[in-house]
SEDRENLO-431312 format. One record per residue (C-alpha): z, x, y. Coordinates in steps of 0.1 Angstrom, whole numbers, plus 5000, padded with zeros to 4 digits. Layout:
<recs>
ZXY ...
</recs>
This chain:
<recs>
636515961088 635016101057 637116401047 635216471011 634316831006 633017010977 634916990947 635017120912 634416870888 637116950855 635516840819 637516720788 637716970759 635116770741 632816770764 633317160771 632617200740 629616980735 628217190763 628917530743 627417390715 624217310732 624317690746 624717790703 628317900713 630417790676 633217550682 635217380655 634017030649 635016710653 635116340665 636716130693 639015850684 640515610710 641915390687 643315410654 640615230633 638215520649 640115740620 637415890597 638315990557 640416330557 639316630532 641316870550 644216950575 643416810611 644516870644 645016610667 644216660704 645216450738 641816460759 643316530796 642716680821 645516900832 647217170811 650417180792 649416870765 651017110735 654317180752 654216780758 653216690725 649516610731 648716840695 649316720663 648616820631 648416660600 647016690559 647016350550 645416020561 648815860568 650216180591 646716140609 647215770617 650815840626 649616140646 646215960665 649115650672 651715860681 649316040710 647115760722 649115590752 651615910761 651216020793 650616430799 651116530840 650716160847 647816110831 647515820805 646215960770 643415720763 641015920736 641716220712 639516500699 640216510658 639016830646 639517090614 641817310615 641517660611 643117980593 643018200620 643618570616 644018640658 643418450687 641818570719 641418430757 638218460775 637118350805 634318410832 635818310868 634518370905 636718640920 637118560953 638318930963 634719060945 632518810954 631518820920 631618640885 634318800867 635418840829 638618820815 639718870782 643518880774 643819020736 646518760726 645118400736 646618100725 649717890741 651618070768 649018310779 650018250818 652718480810 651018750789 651619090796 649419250823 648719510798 646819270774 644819200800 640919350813 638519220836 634719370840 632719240874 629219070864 626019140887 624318800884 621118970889 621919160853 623818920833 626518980805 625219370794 626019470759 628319740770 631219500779 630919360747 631619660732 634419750757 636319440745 635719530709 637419840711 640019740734 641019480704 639719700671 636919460657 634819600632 631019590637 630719230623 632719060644 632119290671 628319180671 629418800669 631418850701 628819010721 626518680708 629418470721 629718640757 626418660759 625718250754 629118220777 627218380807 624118150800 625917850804 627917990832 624918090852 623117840842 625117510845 626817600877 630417650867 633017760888 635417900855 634317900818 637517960795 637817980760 641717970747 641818090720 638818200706 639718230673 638918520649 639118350612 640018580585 636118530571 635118740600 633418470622 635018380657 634918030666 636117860703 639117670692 639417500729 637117450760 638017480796 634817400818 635017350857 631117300874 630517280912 630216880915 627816960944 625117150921 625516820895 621916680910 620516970898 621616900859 620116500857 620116540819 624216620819 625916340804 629016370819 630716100843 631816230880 634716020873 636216190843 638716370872 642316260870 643315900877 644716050907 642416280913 640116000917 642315750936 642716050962 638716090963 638815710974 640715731001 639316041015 641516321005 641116610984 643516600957 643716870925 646116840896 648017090881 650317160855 653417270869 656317060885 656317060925 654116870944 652417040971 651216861007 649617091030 647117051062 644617301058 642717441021 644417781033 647617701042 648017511009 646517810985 649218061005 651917790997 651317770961 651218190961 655018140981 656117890952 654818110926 656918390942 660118230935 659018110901 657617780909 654417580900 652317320917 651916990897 649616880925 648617010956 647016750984 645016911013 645916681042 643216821066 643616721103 645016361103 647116231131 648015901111 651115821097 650115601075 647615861057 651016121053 652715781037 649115761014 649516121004 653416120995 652415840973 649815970956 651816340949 654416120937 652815950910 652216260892 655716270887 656716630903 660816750904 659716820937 657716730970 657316970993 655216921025 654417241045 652617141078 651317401107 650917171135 648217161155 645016891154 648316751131 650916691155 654216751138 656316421150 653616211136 654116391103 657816321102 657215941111 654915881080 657416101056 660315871071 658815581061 657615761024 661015861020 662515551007 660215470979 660315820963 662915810935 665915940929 665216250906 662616390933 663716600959 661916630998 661616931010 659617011043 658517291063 657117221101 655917441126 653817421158 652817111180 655916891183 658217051161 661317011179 660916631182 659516651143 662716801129 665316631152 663316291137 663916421102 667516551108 668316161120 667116021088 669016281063 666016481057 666416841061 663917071072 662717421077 661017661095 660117921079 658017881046 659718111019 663217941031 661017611023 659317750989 662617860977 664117580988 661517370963 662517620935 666017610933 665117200939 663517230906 667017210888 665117430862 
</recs>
């Protein structure tokens, strides 16, 4: 049974950014290496930058820097090969780097709760803006019938005291940020940081593009490869399952898109992140729950946690195909699991036999997964 739906379809920063360039959005430039001897002459500092496709690649050591030609050899060598969220580095993005005076986040995101394309600027961008303080943060609603209007521009200048040059470049910026949103069919737009130099001009440091893979046939000209989703991502698109990676450290199998969103919101109540969440759908094989503890595993979580509402999924036949995963998952990853509904009894007595405890109630389960964590 062919269980593909739509997906989002993630780029790599460079080619985010070779879209914002064709929408006249300024980006710092640069040049792809996948091997060393890719290395062009230096004239000034350089940043280094792991091309993947989930987040934390600075924390991980995925940036570099470096003002010579030797530190960039040692740098491009050094990051070619590591793995990042259990993805293999194979190319970087060299680029100048800046003097910044401030960094900002912007981004322009469906809101669910709206129904409507959404801005979002946070007025200190950079590296640990997840946790930015809610009072950095503004949002303004966009009518797709209107477009990006001038007033929010100058909203967001005031909110972060630009004078009026820089305060017409930004409106020029969120302006060309809503064309290519509209435009191109993305799903979220982000720029992190967008950088205010102390020259006055404001330039996107990094690119964050996600486009609805089902509008792709209307964009024949976009050079961009369907398969430039994770390894895993894609390994899970061949076998039939919808897989997303993440950047946090628990790995998430749920039946049902809902169920696994509300999970995630659970985990993130007890201070927990997803590192991959798998969407098991309706299957009633075994040998497909063996498949998905697998695949979770190889992006290396702390954690597995399965939560599973039985019903087309019959809970027993759940436990049988985690049984049999059970043994190959190593010794630093925990199991938890969470069953309710059709055969849940038989499910947990089959999972108490085998050493594998399990809950029923999902916050028990979620915190469970966090303390799990050994963080």
């Amino acid at each position: 049974m062919d269980r593909h739906r739509g997906e989002a379809l993630k780029l790599k920063e460079h080619e985010g950014k070779q879209l914002f360039k064709n929408f006249g959005i300024p980006i710092t430039e640069g040049y792809i290496a996948r091997d060393v001897k890719d290395i062009r002459a230096i004239e000034k500092p350089m940043v280094v930058k792991a091309q993947v496709l989930v987040g934390g690649r600075g924390k991980a050591g995925g940036i570099r820097f470096a003002s010579t030609e030797e530190q960039l050899r040692k740098a491009v060598s050094e990051v070619l090969g590591m793995e990042i969220g259990g993805q293999k580095v194979e190319e970087v993005l060299i680029e100048e780097r800046l003097n910044v005076d401030r960094e900002l986040y912007f981004s322009i995101y469906l809101d669910r709760r709206t129904r409507l394309p959404t801005l979002m600027m946070i007025k200190e961008g950079g590296m640990d803006v997840e946790t930015a303080d809610p009072a950095l943060v503004m949002s303004w609603p966009i009518n797709p019938m209107v477009g990006m209007p001038q007033y929010i521009a100058r909203e967001a200048s005031l909110e972060i005291i630009l004078d009026s040059g820089p305060t017409r470049h930004l409106g020029e910026i969120l302006e060309k940020m809503w064309k290519l949103f509209w435009e191109m069919d993305c799903e979220l737009l982000e720029v992190n940081p967008l950088a205010l130099t102390f020259d006055g001009s404001m330039v996107a440091m990094d690119a964050k593009v996600v486009l609805d893979e089902d509008a792709l046939y209307r964009h024949p000209d976009l050079s961009v490869k369907v398969s430039s989703r994770t390894a895993i991502e894609a390994e899970a698109r061949e076998k039939g399952m919808s897989l997303v990676q993440l950047d946090g450290d628990v790995g998430v199998i749920a039946n049902g898109a809902g169920l696994t969103m509300a999970t995630l919101d659970v985990l993130a109540l007890h201070g927990a992140k997803g590192a991959v969440f798998l969407d098991l759908g309706g299957t009633d094989d075994e040998r497909v729950v063996e498949e998905a503890v697998d695949l979770v595993y190889k992006a290396h979580p702390k954690v597995i946690l399965v939560n599973i509402f039985g019903g087309i999924t019959k809970c027993d036949t759940v436990a049988e195909g985690l049984i049999h995963a059970k043994d190959r998952l190593g010794a630093e990853t925990a199991l938890v699991v969470r069953l309710r509904g059709v055969n849940e009894e038989k499910a947990h007595e089959m999972l108490r036999g085998k050493g594998i405890v399990s809950w029923r109630d999902l916050d028990e389960a979620c915190a469970k997964a966090a303390i799990a964590r050994g963080v």
